[in-house]
DRENDO-1510 file (C-alpha; in Angstrom, 1 decimal, always signed):
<recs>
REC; n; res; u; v; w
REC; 1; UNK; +16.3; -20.0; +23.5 .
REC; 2; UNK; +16.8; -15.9; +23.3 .
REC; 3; UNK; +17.0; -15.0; +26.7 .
REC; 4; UNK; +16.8; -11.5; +28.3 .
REC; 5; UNK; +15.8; -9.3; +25.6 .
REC; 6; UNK; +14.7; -6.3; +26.8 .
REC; 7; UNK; +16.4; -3.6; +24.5 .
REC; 8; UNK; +14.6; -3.4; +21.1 .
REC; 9; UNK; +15.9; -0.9; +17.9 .
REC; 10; UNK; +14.1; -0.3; +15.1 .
REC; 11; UNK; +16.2; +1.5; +11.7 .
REC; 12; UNK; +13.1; +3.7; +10.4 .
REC; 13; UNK; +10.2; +6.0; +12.1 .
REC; 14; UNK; +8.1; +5.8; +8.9 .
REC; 15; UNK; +4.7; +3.9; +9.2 .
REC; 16; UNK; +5.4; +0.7; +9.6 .
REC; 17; UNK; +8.4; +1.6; +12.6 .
REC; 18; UNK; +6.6; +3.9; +14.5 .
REC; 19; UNK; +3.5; +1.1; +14.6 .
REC; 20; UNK; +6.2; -1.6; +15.6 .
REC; 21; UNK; +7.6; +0.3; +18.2 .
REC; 22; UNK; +3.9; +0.8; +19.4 .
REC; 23; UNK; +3.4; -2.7; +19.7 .
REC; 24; UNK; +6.8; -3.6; +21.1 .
REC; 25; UNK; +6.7; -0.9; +24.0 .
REC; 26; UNK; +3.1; -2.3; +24.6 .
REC; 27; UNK; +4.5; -5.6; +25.8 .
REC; 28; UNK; +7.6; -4.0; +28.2 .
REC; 29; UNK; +10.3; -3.7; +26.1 .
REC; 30; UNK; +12.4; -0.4; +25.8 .
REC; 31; UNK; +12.4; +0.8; +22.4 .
REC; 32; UNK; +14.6; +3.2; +20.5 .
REC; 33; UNK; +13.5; +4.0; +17.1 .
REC; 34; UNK; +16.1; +5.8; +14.7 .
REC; 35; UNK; +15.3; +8.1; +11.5 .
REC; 36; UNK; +17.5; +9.8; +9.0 .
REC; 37; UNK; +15.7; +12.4; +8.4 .
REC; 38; UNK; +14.4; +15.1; +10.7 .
REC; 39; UNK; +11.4; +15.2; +12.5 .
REC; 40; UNK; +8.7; +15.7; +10.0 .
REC; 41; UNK; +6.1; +16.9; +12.8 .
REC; 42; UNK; +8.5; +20.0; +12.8 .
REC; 43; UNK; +8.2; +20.7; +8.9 .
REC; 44; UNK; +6.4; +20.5; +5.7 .
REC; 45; UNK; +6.2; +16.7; +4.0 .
REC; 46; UNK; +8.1; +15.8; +0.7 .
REC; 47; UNK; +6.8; +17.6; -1.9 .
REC; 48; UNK; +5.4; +15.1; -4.7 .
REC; 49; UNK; +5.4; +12.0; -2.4 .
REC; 50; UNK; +2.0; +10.3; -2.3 .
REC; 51; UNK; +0.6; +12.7; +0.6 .
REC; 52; UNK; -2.8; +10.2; +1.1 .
REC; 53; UNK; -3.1; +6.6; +1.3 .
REC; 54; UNK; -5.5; +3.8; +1.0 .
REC; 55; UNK; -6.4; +2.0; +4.4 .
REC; 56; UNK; -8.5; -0.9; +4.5 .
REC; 57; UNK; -9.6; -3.6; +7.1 .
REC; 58; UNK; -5.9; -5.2; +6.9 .
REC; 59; UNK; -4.3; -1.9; +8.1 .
REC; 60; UNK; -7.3; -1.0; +10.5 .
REC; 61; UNK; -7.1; -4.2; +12.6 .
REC; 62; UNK; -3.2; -3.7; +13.8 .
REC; 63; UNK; -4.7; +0.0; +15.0 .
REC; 64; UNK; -7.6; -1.3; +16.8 .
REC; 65; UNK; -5.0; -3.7; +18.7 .
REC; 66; UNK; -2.9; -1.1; +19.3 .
REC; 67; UNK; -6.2; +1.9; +20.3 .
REC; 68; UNK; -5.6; +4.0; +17.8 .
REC; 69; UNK; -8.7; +3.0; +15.4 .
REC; 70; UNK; -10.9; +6.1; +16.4 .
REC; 71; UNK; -8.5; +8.2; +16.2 .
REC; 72; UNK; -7.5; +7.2; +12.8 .
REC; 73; UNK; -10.9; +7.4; +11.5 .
REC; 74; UNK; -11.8; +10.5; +12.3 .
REC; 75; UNK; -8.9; +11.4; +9.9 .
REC; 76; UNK; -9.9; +9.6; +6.9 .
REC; 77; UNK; -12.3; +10.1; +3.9 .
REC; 78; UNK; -14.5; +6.4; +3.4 .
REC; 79; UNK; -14.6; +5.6; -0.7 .
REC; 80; UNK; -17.0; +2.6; -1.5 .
REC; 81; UNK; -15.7; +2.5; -5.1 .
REC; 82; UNK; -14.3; +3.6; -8.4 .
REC; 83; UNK; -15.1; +6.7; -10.3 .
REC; 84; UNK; -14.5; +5.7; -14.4 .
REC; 85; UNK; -14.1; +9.0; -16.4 .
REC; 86; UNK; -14.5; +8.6; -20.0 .
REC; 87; UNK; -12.6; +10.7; -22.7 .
REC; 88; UNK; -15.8; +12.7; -22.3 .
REC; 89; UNK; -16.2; +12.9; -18.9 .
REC; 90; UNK; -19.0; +10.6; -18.5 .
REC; 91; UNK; -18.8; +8.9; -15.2 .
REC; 92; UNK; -19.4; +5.1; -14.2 .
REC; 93; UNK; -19.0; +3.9; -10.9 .
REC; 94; UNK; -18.2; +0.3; -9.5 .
REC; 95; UNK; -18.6; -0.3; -6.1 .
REC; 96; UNK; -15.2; -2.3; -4.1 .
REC; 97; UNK; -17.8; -4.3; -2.5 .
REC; 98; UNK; -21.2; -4.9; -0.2 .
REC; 99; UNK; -23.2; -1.7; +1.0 .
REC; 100; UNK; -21.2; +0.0; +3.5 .
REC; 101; UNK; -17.4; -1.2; +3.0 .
REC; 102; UNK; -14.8; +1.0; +1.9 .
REC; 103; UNK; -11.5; +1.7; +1.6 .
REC; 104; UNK; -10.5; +4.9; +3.4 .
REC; 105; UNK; -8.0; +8.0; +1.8 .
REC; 106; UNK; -6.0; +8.9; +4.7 .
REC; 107; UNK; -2.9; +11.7; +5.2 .
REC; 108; UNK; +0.3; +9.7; +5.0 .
REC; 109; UNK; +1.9; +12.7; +7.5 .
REC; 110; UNK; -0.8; +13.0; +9.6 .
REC; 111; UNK; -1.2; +9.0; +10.2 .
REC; 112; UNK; +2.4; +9.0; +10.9 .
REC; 113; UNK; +2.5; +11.6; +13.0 .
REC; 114; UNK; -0.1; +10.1; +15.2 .
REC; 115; UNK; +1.9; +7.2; +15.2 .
REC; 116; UNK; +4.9; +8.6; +16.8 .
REC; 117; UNK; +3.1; +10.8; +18.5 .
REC; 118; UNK; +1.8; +7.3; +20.4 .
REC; 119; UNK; +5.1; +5.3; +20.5 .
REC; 120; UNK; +6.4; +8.8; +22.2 .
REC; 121; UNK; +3.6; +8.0; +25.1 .
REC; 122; UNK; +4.3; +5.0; +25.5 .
REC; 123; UNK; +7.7; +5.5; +26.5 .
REC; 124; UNK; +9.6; +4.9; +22.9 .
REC; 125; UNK; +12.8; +7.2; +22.2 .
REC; 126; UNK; +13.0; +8.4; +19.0 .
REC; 127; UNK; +16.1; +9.4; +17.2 .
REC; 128; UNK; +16.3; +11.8; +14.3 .
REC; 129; UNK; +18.6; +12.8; +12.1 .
REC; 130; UNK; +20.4; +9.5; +12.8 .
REC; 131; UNK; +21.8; +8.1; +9.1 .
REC; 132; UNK; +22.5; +4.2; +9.6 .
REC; 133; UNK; +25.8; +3.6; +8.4 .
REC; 134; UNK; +27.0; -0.2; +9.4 .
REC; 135; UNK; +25.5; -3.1; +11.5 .
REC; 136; UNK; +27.6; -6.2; +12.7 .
REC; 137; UNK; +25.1; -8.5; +12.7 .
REC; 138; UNK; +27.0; -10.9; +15.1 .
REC; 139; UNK; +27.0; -8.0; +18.0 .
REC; 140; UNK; +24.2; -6.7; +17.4 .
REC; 141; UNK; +25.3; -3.4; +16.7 .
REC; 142; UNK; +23.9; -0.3; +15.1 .
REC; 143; UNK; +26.7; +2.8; +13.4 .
REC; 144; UNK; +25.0; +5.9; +13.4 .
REC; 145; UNK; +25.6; +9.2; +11.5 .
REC; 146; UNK; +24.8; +11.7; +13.6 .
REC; 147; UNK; +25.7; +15.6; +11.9 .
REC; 148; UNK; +28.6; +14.2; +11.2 .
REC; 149; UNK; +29.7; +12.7; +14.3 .
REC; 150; UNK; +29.9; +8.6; +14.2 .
REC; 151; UNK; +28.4; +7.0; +16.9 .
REC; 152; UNK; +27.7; +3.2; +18.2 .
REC; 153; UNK; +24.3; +1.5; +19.4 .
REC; 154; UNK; +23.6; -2.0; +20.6 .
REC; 155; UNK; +20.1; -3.7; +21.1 .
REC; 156; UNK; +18.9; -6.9; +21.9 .
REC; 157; UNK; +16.9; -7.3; +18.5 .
REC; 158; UNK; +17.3; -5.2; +15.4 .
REC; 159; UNK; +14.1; -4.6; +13.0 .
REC; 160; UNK; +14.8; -2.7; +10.0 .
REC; 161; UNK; +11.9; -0.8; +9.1 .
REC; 162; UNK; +13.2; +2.0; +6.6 .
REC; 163; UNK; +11.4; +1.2; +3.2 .
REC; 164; UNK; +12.0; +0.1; +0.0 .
REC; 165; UNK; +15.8; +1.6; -0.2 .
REC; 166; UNK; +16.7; -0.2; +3.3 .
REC; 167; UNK; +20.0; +0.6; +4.5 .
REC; 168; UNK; +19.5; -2.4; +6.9 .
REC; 169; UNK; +18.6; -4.6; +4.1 .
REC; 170; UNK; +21.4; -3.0; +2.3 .
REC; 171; UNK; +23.7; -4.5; +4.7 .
REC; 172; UNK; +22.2; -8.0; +4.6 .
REC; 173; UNK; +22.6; -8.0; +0.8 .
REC; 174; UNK; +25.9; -8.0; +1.2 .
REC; 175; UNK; +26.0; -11.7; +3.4 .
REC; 176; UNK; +26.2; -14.8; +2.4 .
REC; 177; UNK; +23.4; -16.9; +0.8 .
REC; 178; UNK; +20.8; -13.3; +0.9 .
REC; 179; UNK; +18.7; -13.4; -1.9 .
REC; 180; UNK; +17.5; -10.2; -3.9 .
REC; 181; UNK; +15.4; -8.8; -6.6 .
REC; 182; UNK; +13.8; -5.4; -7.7 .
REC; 183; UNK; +11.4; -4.7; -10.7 .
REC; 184; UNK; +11.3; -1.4; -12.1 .
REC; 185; UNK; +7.9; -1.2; -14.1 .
REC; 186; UNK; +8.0; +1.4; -17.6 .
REC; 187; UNK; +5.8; +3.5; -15.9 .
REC; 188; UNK; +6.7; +6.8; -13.4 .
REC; 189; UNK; +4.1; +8.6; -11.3 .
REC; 190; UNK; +3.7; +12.5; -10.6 .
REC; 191; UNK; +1.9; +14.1; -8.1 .
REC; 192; UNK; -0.6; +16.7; -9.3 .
REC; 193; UNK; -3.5; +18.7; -7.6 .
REC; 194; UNK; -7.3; +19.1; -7.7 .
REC; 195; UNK; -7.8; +22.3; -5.1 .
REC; 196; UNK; -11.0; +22.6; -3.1 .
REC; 197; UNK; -14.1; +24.6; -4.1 .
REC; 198; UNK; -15.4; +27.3; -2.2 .
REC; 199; UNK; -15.3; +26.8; +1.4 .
REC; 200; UNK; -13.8; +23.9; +1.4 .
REC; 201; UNK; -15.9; +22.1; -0.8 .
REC; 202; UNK; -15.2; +18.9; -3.0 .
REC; 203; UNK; -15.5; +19.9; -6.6 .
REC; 204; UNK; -15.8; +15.9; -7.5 .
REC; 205; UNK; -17.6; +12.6; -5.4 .
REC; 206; UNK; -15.4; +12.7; -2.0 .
REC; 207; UNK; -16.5; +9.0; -1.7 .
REC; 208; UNK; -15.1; +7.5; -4.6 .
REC; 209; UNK; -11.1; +6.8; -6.1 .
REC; 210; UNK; -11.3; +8.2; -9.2 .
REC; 211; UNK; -9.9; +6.9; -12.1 .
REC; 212; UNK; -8.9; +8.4; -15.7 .
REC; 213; UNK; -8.4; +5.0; -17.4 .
REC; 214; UNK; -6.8; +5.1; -20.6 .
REC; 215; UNK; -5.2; +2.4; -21.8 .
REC; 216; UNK; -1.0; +2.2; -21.5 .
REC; 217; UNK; -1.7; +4.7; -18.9 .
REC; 218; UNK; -4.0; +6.2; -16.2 .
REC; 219; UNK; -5.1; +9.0; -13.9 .
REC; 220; UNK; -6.2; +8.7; -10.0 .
REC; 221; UNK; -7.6; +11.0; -7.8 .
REC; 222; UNK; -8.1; +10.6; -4.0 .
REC; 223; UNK; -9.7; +12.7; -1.8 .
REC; 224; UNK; -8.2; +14.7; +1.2 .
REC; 225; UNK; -10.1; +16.6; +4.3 .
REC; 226; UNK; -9.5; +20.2; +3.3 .
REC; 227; UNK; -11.8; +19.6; -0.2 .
REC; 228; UNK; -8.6; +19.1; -1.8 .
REC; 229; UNK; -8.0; +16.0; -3.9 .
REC; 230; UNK; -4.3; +14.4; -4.6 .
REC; 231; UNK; -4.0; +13.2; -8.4 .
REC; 232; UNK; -1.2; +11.2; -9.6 .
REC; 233; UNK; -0.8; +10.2; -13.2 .
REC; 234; UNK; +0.6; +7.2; -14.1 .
REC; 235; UNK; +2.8; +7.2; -17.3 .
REC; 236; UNK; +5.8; +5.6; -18.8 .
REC; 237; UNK; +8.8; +7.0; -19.0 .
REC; 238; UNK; +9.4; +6.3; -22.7 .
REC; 239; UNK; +7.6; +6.5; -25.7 .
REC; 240; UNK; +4.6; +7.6; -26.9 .
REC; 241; UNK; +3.1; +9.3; -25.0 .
REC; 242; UNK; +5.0; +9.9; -22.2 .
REC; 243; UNK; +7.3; +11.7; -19.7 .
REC; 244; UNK; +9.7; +12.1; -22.1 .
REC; 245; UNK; +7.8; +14.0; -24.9 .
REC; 246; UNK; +6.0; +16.0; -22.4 .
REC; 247; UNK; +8.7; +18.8; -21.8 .
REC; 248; UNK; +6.9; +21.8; -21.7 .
REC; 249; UNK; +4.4; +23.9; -20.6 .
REC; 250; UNK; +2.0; +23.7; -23.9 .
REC; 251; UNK; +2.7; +20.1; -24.2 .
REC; 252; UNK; +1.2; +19.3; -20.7 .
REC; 253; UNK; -1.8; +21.6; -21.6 .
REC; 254; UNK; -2.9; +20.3; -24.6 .
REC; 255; UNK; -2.2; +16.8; -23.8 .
REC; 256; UNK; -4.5; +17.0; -20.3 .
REC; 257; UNK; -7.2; +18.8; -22.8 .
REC; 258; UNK; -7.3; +16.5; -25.3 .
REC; 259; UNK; -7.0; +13.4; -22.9 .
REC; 260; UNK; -8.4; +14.3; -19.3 .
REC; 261; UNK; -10.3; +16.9; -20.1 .
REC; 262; UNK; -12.9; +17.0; -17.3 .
REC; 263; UNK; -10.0; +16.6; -15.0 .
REC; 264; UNK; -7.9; +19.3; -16.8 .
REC; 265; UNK; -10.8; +22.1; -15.8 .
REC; 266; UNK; -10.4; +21.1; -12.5 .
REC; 267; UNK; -6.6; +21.8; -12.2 .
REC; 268; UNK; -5.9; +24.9; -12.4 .
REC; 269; UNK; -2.2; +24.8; -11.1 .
REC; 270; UNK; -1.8; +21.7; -13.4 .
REC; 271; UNK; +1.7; +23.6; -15.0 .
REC; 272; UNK; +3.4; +24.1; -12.4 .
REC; 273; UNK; +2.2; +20.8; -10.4 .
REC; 274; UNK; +3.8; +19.1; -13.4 .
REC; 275; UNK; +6.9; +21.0; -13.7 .
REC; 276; UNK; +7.7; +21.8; -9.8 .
REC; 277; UNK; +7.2; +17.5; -8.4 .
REC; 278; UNK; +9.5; +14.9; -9.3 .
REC; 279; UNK; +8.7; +12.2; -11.3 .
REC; 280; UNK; +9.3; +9.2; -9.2 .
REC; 281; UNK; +9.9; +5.9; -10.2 .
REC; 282; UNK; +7.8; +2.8; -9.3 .
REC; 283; UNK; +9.5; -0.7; -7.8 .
REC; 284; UNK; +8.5; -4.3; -7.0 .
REC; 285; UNK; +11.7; -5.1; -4.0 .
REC; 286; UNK; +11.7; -9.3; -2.5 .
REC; 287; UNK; +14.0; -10.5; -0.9 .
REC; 288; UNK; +14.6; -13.5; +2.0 .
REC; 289; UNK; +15.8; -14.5; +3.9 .
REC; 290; UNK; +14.6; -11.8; +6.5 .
REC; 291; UNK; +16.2; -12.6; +9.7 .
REC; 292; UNK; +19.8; -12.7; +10.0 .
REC; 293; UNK; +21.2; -13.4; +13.8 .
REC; 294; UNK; +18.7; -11.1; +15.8 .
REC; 295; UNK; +17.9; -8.5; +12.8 .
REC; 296; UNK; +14.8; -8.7; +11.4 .
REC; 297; UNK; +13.7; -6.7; +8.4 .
REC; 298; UNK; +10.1; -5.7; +7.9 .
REC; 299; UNK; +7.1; -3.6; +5.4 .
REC; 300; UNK; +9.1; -2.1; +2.1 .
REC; 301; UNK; +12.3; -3.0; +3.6 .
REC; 302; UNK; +11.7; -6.7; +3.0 .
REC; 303; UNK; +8.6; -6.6; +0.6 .
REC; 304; UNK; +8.0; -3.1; -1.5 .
REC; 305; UNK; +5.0; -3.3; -3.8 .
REC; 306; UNK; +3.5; -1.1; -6.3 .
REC; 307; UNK; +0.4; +0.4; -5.4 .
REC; 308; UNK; -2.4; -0.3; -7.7 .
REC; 309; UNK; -4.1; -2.9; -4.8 .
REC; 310; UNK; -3.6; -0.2; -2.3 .
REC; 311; UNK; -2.3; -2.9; -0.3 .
REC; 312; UNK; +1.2; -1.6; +0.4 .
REC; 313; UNK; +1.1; +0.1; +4.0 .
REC; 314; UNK; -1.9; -2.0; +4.8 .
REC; 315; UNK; +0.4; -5.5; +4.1 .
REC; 316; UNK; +3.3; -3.5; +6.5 .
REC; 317; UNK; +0.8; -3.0; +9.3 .
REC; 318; UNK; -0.1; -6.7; +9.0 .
REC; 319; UNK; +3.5; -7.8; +9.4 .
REC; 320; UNK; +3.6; -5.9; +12.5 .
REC; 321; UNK; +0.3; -7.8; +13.8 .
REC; 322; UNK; +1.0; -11.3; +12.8 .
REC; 323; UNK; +4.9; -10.6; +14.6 .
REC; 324; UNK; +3.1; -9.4; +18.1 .
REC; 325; UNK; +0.5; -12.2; +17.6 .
REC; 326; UNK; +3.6; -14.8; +17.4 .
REC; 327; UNK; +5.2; -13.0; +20.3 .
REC; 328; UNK; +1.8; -14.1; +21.9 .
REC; 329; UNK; +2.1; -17.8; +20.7 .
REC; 330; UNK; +5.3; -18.3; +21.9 .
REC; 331; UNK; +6.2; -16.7; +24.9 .
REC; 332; UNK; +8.3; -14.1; +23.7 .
REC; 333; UNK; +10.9; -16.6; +22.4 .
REC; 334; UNK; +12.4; -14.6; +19.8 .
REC; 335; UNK; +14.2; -16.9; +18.7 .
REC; 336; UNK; +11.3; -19.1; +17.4 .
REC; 337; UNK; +9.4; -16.3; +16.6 .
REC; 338; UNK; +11.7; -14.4; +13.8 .
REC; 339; UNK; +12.4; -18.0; +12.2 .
REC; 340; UNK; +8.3; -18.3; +12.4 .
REC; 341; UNK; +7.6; -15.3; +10.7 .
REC; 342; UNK; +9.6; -15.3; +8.3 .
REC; 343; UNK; +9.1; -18.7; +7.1 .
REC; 344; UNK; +5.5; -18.4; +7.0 .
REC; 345; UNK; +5.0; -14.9; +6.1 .
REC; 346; UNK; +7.0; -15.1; +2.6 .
REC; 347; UNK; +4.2; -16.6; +0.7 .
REC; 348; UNK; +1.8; -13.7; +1.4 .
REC; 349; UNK; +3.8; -11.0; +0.3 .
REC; 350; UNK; +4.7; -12.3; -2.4 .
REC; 351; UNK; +1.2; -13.0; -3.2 .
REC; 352; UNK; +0.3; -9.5; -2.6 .
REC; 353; UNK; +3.5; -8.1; -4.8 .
REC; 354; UNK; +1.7; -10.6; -7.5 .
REC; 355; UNK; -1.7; -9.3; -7.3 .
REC; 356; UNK; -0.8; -5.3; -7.2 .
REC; 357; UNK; +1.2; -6.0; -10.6 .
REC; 358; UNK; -1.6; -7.6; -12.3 .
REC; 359; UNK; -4.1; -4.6; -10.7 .
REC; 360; UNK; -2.4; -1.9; -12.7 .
REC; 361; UNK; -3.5; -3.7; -15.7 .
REC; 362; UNK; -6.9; -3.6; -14.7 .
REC; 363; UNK; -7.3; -0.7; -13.1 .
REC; 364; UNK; -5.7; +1.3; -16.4 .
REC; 365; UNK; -7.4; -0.7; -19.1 .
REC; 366; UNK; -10.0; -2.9; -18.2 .
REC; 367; UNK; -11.9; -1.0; -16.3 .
REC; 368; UNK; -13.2; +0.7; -18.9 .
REC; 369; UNK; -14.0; -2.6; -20.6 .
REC; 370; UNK; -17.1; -4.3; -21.0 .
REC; 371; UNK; -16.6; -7.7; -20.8 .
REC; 372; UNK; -14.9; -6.9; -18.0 .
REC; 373; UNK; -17.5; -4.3; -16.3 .
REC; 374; UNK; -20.2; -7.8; -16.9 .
REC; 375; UNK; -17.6; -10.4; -15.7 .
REC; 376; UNK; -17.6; -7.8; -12.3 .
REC; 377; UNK; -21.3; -7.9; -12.6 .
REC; 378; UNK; -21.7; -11.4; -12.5 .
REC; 379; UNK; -19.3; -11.9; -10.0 .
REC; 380; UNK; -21.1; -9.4; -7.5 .
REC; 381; UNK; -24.7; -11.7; -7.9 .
REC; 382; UNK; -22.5; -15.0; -7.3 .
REC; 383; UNK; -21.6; -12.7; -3.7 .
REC; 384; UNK; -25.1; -11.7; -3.5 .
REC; 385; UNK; -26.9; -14.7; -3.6 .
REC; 386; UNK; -24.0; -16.8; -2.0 .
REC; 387; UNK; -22.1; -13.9; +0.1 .
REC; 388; UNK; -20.1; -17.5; +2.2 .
REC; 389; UNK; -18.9; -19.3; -0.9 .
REC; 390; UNK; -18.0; -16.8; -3.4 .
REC; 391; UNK; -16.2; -13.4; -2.7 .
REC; 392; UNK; -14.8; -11.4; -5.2 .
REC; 393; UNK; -10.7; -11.4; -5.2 .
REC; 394; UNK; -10.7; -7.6; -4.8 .
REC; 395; UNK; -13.1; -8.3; -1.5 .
REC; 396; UNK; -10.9; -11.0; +0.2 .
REC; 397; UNK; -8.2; -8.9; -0.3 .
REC; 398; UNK; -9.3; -5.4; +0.9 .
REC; 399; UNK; -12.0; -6.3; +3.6 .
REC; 400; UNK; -11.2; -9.9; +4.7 .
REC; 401; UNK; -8.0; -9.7; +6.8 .
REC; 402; UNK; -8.8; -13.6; +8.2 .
REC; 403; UNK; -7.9; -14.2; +4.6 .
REC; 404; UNK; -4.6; -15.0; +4.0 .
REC; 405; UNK; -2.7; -13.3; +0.6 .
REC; 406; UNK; -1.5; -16.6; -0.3 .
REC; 407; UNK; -5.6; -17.9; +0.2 .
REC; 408; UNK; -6.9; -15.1; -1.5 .
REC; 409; UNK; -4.4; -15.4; -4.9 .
REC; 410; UNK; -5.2; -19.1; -5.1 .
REC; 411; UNK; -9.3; -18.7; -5.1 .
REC; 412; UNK; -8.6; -16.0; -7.1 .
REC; 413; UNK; -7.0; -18.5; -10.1 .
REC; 414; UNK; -10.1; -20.9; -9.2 .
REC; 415; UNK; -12.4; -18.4; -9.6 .
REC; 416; UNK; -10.7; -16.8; -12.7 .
REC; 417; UNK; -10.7; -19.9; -14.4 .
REC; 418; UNK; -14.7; -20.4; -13.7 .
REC; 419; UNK; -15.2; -16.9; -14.8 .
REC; 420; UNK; -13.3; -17.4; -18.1 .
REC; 421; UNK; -15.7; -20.4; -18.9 .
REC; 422; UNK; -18.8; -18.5; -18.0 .
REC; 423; UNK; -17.8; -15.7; -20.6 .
REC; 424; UNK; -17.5; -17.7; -23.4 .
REC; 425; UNK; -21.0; -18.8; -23.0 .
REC; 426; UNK; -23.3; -17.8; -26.3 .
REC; 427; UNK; -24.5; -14.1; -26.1 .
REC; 428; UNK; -24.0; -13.5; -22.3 .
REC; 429; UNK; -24.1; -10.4; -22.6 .
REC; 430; UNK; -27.9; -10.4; -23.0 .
REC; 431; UNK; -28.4; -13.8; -20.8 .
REC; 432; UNK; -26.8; -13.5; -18.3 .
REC; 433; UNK; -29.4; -13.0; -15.7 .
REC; 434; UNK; -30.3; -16.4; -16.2 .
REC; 435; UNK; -27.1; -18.0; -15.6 .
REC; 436; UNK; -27.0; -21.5; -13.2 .
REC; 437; UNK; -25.7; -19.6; -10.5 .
REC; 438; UNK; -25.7; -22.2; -8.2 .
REC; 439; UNK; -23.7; -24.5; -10.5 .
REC; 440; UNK; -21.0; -21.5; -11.0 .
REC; 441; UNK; -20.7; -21.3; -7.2 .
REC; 442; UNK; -20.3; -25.3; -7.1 .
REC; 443; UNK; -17.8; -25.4; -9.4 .
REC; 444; UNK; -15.4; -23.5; -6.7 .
REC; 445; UNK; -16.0; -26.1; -4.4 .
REC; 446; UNK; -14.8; -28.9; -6.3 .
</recs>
């Protein structure tokens, strides 16, 4: 049994860290939390990294156990569904699920600054500036570059908290028997811009994601607090079209006209938003084992997803609740409780790395399909009239938290496989309204 630990350090003060820290200071321990950059509470955030996020009921729940949920709402923008644009501008919207539940756009900066701002309460010591450069896993000890200066840390237990690049993960790669993987997908994102109208006005639906679905590729738009709305466009790399053939400043133009053109009206700095932000490349990271001695690795260090389920700092926050909730189960016996976690939390991730792939599919093509607009049709009447024996995957996933990842991808199949049957029936289309419902719904239970 892991006796005496009483010195906790956590490698990354990015979302996921700074919420660990939260909870680990909240049960005693003392907690140093080391960054490599400098503090961003000082300064202006990365230019062209996702500035707003989507939190749902997974990522709420860790901040209501921590007291930070009413806080944390009153900085978020509530969006009960999907805003289709046409290649006309005609608008359809789908609803994520029953009246009143939403996922919610939320500052990336500002949530993390509340964050620290917490842990720093609470008695946590954060370090910036501090460049992890070596851990000996058998000492538990931390090398730090610190402007240049090399310095030595020890802790009790080591979580590694520092995204999908983890140095700390970096270092485990390079032990024995540490499996790895990462997934580059053909398609980059960009950052772009949709300023607010007059007096801080939204100049589209503040309560909806929209989406520019076309096909290969897409365009999203979340809202922010100042009227403002972050848009990213999702493109490949190669081809045609793509990043590659879109080099200058008429090319961007005249492809948002003839493409997007409702959104191209509405971005008047569209240029120079695409000339001045990176173009940033999207990536599926797994790995395991997670625990090595007393080093733990945790969020994008040990599971980076792509974000088209709008799942990845929600399924980070959820590693950081099920860990304090074993800490609960067993005593504090870290021992048991790293080898618990990370045997029984694999399956979930990797469920959830699964499920945000297939999303991008959906969420670029088929939503503007209409097999696919009736199959989601159907699927909401099977909820309505039998809301505790069929939910929608996109439901379990975003607003049931007591559903595992694993559960949810499994019903999911089930329920695809039902669907797919009901589809083929003869001109559904126009019948079906009178559909066995019940039948459908019994189907799952076999």
């Amino acid at each position: 049994m892991m006796q005496n630990v009483e010195k906790i350090a956590l490698v990354g003060a990015g979302l996921v860290g700074s919420l660990m820290a939260i909870y680990l200071a909240k049960r005693g321990y003392k907690v140093d939390l080391y960054e490599r950059r400098r503090d961003m509470r000082k300064g202006s955030a990365d230019a062209g990294r996702s500035i707003n996020l989507a939190l749902s009921n997974r990522g709420l729940r860790p901040l209501k156990e921590v007291g930070l949920n009413e806080a944390a709402k009153k900085m978020v923008i509530p969006m009960q569904g999907r805003m289709m644009h046409d290649h006309k501008g005609s608008l359809t919207f789908q609803p994520y699920g029953r009246l009143g539940q939403a996922i919610n756009s939320i500052s990336r900066g500002g949530l993390n600054e509340l964050l620290m701002n917490e842990a720093e309460k609470l008695g946590v010591k954060i370090h910036f500036d501090h460049l992890c450069t070596g851990i000996d896993f058998e000492k538990n000890l931390l090398s730090f570059d610190v402007n240049g200066k090399e310095i030595e840390q020890s802790a009790d237990i080591i979580i590694g908290s520092d995204g999908a690049f983890s140095v700390v993960r970096g270092f485990m790669q390079r032990t024995d028997r540490f499996n790895f993987s990462q997934y580059y997908i053909e398609h980059g994102y960009k950052e772009l811009s949709i300023p607010p109208a007059p007096n801080n006005g939204f100049k589209i639906d503040k309560n909806a994601l929209h989406i520019w679905p076309r096909g290969n590729y897409m365009l999203i738009a979340l809202p922010n607090l100042d009227g403002s709305f972050t848009v990213t466009l999702f493109f490949p790399f190669n081809g045609q079209p793509s990043f590659d053939t879109l080099q200058t400043r008429d090319d961007v133009e005249q492809f948002f006209k003839e493409v997007f053109p409702d959104a191209y009206e509405l971005m008047p700095t569209l240029a120079d938003d695409f000339q001045t932000n990176p173009t940033s490349s999207l990536v599926t990271v797994k790995s395991y084992p997670w625990v090595k001695n007393k080093t733990l690795i945790i969020g994008d260090a040990s599971h980076a997803i792509v974000p088209f389920y709008g799942q990845g700092m929600n399924s980070g926050f959820e590693d950081c609740r099920i860990l304090n909730a074993l800490l609960d189960q067993h005593q504090d016996n870290w021992d048991v409780v790293l080898q618990k976690f990370n045997e029984t939390r694999k399956p979930d991730v990797d469920a959830i790395s699964d499920l945000a792939l297939q999303n991008f599919i959906e969420m670029r093509d088929l939503v503007a399909d209409e097999d696919f607009l009736l199959r989601k049709k159907i699927e909401a009447r099977l909820h309505e009239l039998y809301p505790e024996k069929w939910t929608p995957l996109y439901s379990m996933v975003t607003f049931n938290e007591d559903i595992r990842y694993s559960e949810a991808l499994n019903i999911g199949r089930r329920q695809k496989e039902i669907m797919d049957e009901v589809m083929r029936s003869p001109d559904i289309e126009n019948t079906w309204e009178e559909l066995d419902f019940k039948n459908i719904v019994e189907k799952l239970e076999v």
